[in-house]
C-alpha positions in Angstrom: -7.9 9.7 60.8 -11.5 10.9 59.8 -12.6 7.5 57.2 -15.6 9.1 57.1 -14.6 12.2 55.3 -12.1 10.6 52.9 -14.7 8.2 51.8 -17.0 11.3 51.1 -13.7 12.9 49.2 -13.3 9.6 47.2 -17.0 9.6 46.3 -17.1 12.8 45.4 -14.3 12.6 42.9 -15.8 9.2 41.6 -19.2 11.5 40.8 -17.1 14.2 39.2 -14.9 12.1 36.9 -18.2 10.0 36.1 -19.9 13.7 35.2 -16.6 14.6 33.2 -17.3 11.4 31.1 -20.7 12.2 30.1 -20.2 15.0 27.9 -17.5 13.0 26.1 -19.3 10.0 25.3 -22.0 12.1 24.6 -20.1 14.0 22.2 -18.5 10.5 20.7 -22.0 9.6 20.2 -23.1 12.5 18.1 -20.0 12.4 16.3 -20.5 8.9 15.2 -24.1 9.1 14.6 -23.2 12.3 12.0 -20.7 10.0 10.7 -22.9 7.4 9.3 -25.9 9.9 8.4 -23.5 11.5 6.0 -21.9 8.9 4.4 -18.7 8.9 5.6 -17.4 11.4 3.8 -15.8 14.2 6.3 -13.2 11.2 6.8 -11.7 11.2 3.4 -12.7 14.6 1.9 -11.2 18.2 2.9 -12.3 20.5 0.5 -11.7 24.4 0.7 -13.9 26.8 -1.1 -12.9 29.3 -3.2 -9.5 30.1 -5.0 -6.9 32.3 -3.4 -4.1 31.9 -5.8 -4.3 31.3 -9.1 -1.8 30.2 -11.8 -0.9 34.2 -13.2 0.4 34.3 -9.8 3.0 32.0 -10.9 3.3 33.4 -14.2 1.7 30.7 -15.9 -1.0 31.5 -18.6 -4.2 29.5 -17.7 -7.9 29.7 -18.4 -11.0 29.0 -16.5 -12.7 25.9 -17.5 -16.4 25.1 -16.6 -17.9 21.5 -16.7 -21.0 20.1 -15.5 -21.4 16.4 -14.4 -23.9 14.0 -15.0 -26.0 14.4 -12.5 -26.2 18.7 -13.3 -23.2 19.4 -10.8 -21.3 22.3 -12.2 -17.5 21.9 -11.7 -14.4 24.4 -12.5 -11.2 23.4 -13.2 -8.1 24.9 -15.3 -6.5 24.9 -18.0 -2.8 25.1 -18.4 -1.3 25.7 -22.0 1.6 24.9 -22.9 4.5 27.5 -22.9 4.2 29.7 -26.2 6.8 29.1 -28.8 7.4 25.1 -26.8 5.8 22.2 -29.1 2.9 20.3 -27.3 4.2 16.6 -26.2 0.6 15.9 -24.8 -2.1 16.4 -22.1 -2.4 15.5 -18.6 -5.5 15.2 -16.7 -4.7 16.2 -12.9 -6.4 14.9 -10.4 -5.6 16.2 -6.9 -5.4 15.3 -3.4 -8.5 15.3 -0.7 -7.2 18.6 0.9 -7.8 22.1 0.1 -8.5 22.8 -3.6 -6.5 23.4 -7.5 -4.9 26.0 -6.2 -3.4 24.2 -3.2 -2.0 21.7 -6.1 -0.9 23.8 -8.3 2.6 23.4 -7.1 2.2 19.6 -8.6 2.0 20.7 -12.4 3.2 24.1 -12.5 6.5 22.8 -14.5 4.6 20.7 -17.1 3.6 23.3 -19.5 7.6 24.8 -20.1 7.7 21.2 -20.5 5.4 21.3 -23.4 2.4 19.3 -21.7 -0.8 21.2 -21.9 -2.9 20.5 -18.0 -6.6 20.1 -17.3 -6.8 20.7 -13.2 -10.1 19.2 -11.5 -12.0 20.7 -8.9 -14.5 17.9 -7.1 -17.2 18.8 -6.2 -17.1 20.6 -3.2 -13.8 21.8 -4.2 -13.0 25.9 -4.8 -15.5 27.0 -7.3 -17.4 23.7 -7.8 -21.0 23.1 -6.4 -22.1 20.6 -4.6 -20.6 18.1 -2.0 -17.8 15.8 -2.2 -18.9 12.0 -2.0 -18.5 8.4 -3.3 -19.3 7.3 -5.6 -20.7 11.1 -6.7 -16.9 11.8 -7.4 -16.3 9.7 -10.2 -19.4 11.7 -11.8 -16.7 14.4 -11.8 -13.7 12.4 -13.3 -16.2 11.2 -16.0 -16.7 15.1 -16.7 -13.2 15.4 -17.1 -12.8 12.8 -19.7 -15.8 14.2 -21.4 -13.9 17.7 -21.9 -11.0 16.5 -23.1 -12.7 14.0 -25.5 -14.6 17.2 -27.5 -11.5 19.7 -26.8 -9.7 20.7 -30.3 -6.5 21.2 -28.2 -6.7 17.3 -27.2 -6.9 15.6 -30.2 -4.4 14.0 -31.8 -1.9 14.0 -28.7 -0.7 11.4 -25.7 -3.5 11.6 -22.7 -1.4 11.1 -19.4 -3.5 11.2 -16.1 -1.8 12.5 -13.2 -3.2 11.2 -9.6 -2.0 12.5 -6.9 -3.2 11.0 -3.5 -6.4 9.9 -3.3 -6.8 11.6 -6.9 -4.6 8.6 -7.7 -7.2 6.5 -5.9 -9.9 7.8 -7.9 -8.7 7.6 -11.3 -7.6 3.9 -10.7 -11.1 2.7 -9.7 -12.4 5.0 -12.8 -10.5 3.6 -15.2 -10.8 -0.4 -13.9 -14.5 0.4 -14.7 -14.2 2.7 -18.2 -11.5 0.6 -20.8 -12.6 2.7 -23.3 -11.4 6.1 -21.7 -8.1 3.8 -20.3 -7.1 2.7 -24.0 -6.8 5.9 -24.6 -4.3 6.9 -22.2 -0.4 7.0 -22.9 0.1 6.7 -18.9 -0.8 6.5 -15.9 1.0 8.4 -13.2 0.3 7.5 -9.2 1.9 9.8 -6.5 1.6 8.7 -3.2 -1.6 7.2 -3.7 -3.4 5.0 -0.8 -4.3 1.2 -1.5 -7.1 1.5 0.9 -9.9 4.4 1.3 -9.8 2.9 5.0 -6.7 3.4 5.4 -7.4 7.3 4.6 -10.1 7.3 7.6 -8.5 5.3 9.8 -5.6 8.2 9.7 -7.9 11.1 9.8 -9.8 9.3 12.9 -6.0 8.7 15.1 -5.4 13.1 14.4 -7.9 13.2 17.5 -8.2 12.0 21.2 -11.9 12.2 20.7 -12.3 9.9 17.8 -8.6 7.7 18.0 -10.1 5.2 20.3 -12.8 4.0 17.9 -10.6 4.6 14.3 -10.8 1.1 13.4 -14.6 0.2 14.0 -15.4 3.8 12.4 -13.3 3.1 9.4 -15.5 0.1 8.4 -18.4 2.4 7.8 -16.2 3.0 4.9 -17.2 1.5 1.4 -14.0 -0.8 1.0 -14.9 -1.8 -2.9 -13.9 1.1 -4.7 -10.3 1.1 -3.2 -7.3 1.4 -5.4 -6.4 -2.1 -4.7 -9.2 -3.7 -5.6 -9.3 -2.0 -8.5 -5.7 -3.2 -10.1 
């Protein structure tokens, strides 16, 4: 039996698997490093630009609606009237999920307004048509614009205010409202669908979707700002 040349063979595979590493750490490395540099964001935000379906698709009458935050962001969003000839019950403020855009979410509302409820959907920033970048605690800017609309719109006044989270839209309008009574007083509800209690929680899950980054989901997660979480918030 030649030792010699099996211990060259074992070697040789010890170097290669050693090389193969290298890249991946590497890689690991970089991706971490981006993580923090960027606040965090690319592990609870999804956005999609631009709007391939809108709501005439689904023969709903709708309008465009353009806001602008605080900090000069400019947002779009819709409106959804109620159905003609149906007396208005009230308005809900939708707030949608961290994937894709309004028009991913339109499925969500699209039987309110034969229902008689009239329906602002948000855009983040980020998000479809909206400038900008989606980020905490930048987002709330965008909730706040919301509210701001719908304070000054004729349409509005006079009728229940129902905000409609969806996801971490949920998660959003929760910590928004804990910190803004005055815009919660106003509200006749508040509706949560599948919203999580934790924005950890939302990284930690988009961190297991890969080989590269499962291994490390829990430290990563803790880059997350925990405070503004739905949980702490009720």
């Amino acid at each position: 039996c030649n030792y010699r040349a099996i211990a060259l063979r074992q070697h040789g595979s010890d170097v290669a698997m050693k090389t193969t590493r290298k890249p991946h750490l590497k890689l690991l490395g970089i991706f971490t490093l981006v993580l923090a540099l960027t606040g965090c964001s690319s592990m609870l935000f999804y956005p999609e630009q631009g709007v391939p379906f809108t709501p005439d698709k689904a023969r709903l009458q709708y309008q465009d609606v353009n806001l602008t935050a605080s900090d000069g962001t400019r947002l779009h969003g819709w409106w959804l009237p109620a159905k003609e000839g149906v007396p208005v019950k009230g308005t809900v403020l939708h707030l949608h999920g961290n994937g894709g855009n309004l028009s991913w979410h339109l499925g969500g509302v699209w039987w309110l307004p034969e229902q008689g409820y009239q329906v602002l959907m948000l855009d983040y920033r980020g998000y479809g048509e909206s400038q900008g970048e989606p980020s905490l605690p930048a987002v709330y800017q965008d909730v706040q614009a919301a509210f701001d609309w719908l304070n000054t719109a004729p349409q509005v006044q006079g009728k229940p205010l129902v905000v409609l989270g969806q996801s971490i839209g949920g998660a959003l309008a929760v910590h928004y409202l804990s910190e803004h009574p005055q815009e919660r007083s106003r509200l006749k509800a508040l509706v949560l669908d599948s919203v999580p209690a934790s924005y950890r929680s939302v990284a930690r899950n988009s961190l297991s979707k890969s080989w590269l980054t499962w291994p490390l989901k829990t430290p990563l997660s803790w880059l997350i700002p925990e405070a503004d979480s739905a949980v702490n918030a009720l």
